[in-house]
C-alpha positions in Angstrom: -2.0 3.8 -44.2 -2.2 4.8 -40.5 -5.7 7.0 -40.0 -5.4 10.0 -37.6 -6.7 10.1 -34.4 -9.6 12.9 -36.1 -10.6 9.8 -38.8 -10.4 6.6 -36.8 -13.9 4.8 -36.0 -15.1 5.5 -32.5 -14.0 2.4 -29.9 -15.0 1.6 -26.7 -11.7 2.4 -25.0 -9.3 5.5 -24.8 -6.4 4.4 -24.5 -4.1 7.8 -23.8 -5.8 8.0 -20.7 -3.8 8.0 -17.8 -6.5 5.2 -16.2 -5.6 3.3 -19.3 -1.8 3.2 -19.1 -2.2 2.4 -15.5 -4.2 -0.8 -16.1 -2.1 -1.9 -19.0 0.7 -1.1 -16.7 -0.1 -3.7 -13.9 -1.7 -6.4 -16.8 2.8 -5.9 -18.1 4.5 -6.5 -14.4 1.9 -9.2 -13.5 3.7 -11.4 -10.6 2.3 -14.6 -8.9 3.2 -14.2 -5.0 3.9 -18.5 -5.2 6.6 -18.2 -7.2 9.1 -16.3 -5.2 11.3 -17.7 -3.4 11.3 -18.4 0.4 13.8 -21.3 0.9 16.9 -18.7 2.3 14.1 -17.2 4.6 13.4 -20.2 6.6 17.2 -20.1 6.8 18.1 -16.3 7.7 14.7 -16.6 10.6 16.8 -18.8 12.5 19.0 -16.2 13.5 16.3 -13.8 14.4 16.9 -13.0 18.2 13.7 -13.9 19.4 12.6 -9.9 20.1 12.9 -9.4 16.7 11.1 -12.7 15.6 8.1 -11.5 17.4 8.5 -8.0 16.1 8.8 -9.4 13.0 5.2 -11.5 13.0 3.6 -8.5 14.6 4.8 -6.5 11.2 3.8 -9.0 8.8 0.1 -9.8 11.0 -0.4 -5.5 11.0 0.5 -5.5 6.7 -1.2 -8.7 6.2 -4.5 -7.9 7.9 -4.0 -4.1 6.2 -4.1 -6.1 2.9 -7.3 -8.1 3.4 -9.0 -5.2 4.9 -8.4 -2.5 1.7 -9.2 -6.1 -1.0 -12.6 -6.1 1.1 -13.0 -2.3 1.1 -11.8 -1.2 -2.6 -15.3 -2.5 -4.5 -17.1 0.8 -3.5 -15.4 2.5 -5.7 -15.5 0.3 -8.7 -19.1 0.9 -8.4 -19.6 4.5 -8.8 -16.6 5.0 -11.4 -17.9 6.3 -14.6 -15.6 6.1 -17.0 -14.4 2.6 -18.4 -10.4 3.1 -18.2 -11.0 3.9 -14.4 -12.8 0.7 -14.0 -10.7 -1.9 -16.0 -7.4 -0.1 -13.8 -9.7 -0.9 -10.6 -10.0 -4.5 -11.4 -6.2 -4.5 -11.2 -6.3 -3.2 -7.9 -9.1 -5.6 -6.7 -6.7 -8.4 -8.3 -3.4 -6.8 -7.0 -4.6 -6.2 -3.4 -5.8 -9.7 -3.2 -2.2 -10.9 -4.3 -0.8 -9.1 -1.9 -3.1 -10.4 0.6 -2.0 -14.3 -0.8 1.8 -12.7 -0.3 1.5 -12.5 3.5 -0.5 -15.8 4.0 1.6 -17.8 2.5 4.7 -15.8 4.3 3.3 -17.2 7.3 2.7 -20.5 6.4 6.2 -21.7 4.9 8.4 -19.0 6.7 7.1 -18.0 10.2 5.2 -22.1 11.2 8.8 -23.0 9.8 10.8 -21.5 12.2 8.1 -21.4 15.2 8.1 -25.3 14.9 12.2 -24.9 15.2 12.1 -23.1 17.7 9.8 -25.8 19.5 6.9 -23.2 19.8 3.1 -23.1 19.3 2.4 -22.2 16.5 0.8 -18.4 16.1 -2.2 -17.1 13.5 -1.8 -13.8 12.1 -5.7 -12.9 13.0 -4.8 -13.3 16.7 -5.9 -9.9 18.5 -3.2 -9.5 20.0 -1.0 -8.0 16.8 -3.8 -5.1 16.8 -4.6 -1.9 18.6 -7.5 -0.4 19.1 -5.9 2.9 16.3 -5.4 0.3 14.2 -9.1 -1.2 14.3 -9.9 2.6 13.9 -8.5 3.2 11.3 -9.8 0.5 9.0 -13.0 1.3 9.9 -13.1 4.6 9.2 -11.9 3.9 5.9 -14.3 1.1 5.4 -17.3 3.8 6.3 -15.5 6.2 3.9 -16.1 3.5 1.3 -19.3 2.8 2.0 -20.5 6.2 2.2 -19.9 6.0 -1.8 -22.8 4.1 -2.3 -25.3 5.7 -0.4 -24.0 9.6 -1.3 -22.1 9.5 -4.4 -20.4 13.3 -4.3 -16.9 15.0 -5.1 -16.3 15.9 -1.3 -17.2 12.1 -0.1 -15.2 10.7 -3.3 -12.4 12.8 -2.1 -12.5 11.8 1.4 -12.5 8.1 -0.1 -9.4 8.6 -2.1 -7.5 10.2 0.7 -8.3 7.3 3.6 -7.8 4.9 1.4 -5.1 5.8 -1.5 -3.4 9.0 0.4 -3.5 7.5 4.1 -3.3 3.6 4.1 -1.2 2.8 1.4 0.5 6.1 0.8 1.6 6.6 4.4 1.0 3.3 6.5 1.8 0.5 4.1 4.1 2.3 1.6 6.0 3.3 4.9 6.1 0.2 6.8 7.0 -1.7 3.5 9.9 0.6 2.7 11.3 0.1 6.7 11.2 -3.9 6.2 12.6 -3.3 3.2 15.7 -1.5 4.5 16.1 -4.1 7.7 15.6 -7.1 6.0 17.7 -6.3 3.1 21.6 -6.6 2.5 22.4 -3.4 3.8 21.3 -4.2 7.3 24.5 -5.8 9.2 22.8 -6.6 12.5 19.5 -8.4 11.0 19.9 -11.5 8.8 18.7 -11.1 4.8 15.1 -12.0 4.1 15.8 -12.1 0.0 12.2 -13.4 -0.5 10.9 -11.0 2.0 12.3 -8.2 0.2 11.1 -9.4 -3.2 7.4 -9.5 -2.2 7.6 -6.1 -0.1 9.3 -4.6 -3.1 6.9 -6.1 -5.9 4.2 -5.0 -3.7 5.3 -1.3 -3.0 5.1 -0.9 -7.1 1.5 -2.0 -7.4 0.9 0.4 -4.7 3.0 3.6 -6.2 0.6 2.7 -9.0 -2.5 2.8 -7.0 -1.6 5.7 -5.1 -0.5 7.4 -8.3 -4.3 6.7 -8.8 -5.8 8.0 -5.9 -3.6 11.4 -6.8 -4.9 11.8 -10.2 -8.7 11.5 -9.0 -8.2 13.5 -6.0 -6.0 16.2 -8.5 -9.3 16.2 -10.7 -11.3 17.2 -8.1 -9.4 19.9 -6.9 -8.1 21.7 -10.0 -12.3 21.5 -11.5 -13.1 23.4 -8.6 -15.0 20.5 -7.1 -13.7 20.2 -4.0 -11.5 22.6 -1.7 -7.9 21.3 -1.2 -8.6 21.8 2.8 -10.9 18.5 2.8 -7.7 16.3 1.8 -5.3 17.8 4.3 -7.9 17.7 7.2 -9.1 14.3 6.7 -5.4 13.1 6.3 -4.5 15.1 9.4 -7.6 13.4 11.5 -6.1 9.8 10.1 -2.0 10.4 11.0 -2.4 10.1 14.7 -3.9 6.6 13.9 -1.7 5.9 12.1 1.3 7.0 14.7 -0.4 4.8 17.2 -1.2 2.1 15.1 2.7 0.9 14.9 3.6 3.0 17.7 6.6 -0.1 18.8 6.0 -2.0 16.7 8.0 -3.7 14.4 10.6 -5.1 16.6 13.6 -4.7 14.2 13.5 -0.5 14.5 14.1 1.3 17.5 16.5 4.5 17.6 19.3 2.9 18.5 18.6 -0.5 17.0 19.2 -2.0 13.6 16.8 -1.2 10.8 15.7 2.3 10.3 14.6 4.2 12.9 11.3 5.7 13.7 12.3 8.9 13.1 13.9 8.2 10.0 10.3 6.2 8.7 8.8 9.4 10.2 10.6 12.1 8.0 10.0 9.5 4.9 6.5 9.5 5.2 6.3 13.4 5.8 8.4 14.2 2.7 6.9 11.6 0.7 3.2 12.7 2.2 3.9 16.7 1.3 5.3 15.9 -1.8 2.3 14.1 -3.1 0.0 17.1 -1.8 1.8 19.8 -4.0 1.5 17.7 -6.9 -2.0 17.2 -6.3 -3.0 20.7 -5.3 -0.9 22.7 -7.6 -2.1 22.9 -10.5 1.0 23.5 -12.4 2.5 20.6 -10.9 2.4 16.9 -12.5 1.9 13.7 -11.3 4.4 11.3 -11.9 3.6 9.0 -15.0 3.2 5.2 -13.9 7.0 4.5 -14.6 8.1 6.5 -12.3 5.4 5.5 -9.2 6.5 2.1 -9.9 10.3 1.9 -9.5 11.6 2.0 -6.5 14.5 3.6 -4.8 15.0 1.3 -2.1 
């Protein structure tokens, strides 16, 4: 006979909580960033013109280093979480960012020394300075103080300012952004750039784990607000003080978009970002509005 909910014995996890269904959410779609496969990469680089091979490595150096920054950055946070479902979803994170992290190493390894030892060139490191910008830098460290500030003031306000550089800003607008855009070029639609299948495989495996830690980020942040904890102003101004970095961060970068080039443009990543950015705000600030269940942050529509 199945007991209620009212009679069963008390255990150690709830598992209706959305935290819950987030972590058994990433332990389901587990992927292993070896086992795709980068054989018809090493064979579409080859017809990169060479401005767009070097846009290209700048790209994949700006995500890759992003990567390794937020695995470094996240373990804050999985300090000063109370409740057990929010830590067993951060371990996910920690384990997922670290994949993702693997993704672009390896990327660089078998794909981009490939082709730079075709091409009869030196071969390049993806922690070379000269892939970053002095935004970028910024920007990472501010979120790496946000985190940080956790552990030596543990309130709603700096909890909230963590969430929003890390979940809202850097995955929500830079990475989710800049994974969609490669996406697009790199992809079959994309005439005038060669397909990157195993490329597009990671990116797109790695956007879902990310809708499902921004999907996160959203439901702490909405806590906050709608308990009266913190005032919906302190997520749009600290976003607002982080999109210029962003902006300048990738400002020409990318190689493969330009306005009048192949791949989606700037302005087209722009407006995708914007609506995607203001959508996520209403759902977090309204309090009749829902957040998406993890389903729906993981699948993709491009």
């Amino acid at each position: 006979m199945e007991m209620s909910r009212e009679t069963q014995p008390g255990m150690r996890l709830d598992s209706s909580t959305r935290s819950h269904r987030y972590y058994r959410n990433a332990v389901e779609k587990h992927w292993d960033p070896h086992e795709i496969d980068l054989e018809a990469d090493r064979e579409g680089a080859t017809d990169l013109p060479d401005p767009a091979f070097e846009g290209l490595k700048q790209s994949l150096a700006l995500f890759g280093a992003g990567e390794e920054s937020v695995t470094e950055d996240l373990a804050p946070l999985a300090v000063v979480l109370e409740d057990i479902e929010d830590q067993l979803f951060i371990t996910t994170q920690l384990y997922e960012e670290s994949k993702h992290t693997d993704f672009f190493d390896r990327y660089w390894r078998e794909v981009i020394h490939a082709e730079e030892e075709r091409r009869g060139q030196e071969l390049s490191s993806p922690a070379d300075e000269k892939w970053f910008n002095e935004p970028y830098d910024e920007l990472f460290e501010r979120n790496e103080r946000a985190m940080v500030q956790l552990l030596e003031e543990d309130t709603p306000k700096n909890r909230a300012k963590a969430h929003c550089h890390y979940h809202l800003t850097i995955e929500g607008i830079l990475a989710q952004t800049g994974y969609y855009g490669l996406t697009l070029a790199y992809g079959e639609q994309e005439p005038d750039l060669p397909d990157l299948p195993g490329l597009v495989e990671g990116l797109k495996l790695v956007r879902s784990d990310e809708g499902r830690h921004v999907g996160f980020g959203m439901a702490q942040l909405k806590s906050l607000v709608i308990d009266g904890e913190v005032d919906p102003d302190v997520l749009r101004d600290t976003v607002d003080e982080l999109v210029p970095l962003v902006q300048d961060s990738l400002a020409g970068e990318g190689g493969a978009s330009t306005e009048e080039g192949p791949g989606p443009s700037p302005s087209d990543l722009a407006e995708y970002a914007y609506t995607k950015h203001e959508q996520r705000m209403r759902q977090i600030t309204t309090a009749s509005a829902k957040i998406p269940d993890v389903e729906e942050l993981t699948e993709l529509d491009a």
